[in-house]
C-alpha positions as CSV (number, residue, x, y, z in Angstrom):
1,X,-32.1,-47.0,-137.2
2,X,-33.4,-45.2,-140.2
3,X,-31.8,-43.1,-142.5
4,X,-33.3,-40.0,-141.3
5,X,-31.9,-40.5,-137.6
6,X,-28.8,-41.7,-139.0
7,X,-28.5,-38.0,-140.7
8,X,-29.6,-36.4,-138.1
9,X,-27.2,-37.5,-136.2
10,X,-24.1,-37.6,-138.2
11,X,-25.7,-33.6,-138.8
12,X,-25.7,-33.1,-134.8
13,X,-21.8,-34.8,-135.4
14,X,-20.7,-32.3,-137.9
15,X,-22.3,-29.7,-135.6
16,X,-20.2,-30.2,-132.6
17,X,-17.6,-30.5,-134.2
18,X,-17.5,-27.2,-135.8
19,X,-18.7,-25.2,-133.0
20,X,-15.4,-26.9,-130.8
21,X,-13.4,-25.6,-134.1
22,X,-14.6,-22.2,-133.8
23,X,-14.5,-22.1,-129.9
24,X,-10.3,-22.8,-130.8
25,X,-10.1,-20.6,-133.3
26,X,-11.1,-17.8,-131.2
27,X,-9.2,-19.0,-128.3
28,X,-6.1,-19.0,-130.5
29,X,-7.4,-15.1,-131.9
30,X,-7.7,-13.7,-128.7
31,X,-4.8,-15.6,-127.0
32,X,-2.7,-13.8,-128.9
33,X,-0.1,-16.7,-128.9
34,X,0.9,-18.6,-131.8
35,X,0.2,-22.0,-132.2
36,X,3.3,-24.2,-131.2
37,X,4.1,-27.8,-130.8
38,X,4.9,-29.7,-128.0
39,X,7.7,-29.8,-125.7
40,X,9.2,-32.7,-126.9
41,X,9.8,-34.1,-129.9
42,X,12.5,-33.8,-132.5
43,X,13.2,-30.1,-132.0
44,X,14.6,-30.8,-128.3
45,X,16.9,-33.3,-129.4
46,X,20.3,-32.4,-129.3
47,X,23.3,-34.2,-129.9
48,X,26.5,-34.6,-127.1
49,X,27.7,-31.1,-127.6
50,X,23.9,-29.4,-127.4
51,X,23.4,-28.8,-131.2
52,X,19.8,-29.1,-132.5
53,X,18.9,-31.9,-134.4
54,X,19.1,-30.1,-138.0
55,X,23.0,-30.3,-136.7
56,X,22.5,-33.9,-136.4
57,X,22.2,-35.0,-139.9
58,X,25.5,-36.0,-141.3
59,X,25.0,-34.7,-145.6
60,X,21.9,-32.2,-145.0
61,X,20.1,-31.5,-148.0
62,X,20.6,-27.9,-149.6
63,X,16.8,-27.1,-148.6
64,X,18.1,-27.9,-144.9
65,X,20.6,-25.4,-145.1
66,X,18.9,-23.2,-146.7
67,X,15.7,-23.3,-144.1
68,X,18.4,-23.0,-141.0
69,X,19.6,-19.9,-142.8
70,X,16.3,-18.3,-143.2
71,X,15.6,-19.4,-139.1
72,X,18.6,-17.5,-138.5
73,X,17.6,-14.7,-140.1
74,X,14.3,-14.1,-138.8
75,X,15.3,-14.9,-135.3
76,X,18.2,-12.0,-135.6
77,X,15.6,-9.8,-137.3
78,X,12.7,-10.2,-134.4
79,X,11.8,-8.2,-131.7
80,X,12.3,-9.4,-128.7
81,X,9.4,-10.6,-126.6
């Protein structure tokens, strides 16, 4: 291969690529919905008695605490859906 197909190639790539970032990001625009993560993961895990797993930790650090009470906040401040 020569250089110029190798560019050419690595420039059809980079192409691609950002037209499938755009397509997205106006998927995500007009959707209307936020991006969220998945349905697993560590924010379904709960311990025996149901709490989350920011309960889990046994010493949480003060920027734990203090990102739990902001959660709580906002969530008792939204509108509902």
């Amino acid at each position: 291969m020569t250089y110029l197909s190798i560019f050419t190639l690595a420039g059809i790539v980079f192409t691609v690529f950002l037209l499938v970032l755009a397509a997205m990001a106006v998927g995500v625009m007009f959707g209307r919905r936020a991006i969220s993560g998945s349905c697993g993961g560590l924010g379904n895990k709960t311990d025996g008695e149901g709490n989350t797993s920011c309960s889990l930790c046994q010493n949480p650090s003060e920027s734990c605490k203090e990102l739990k009470a902001q959660m709580a906040e906002s969530a008792s401040t939204e509108p509902p859906k």
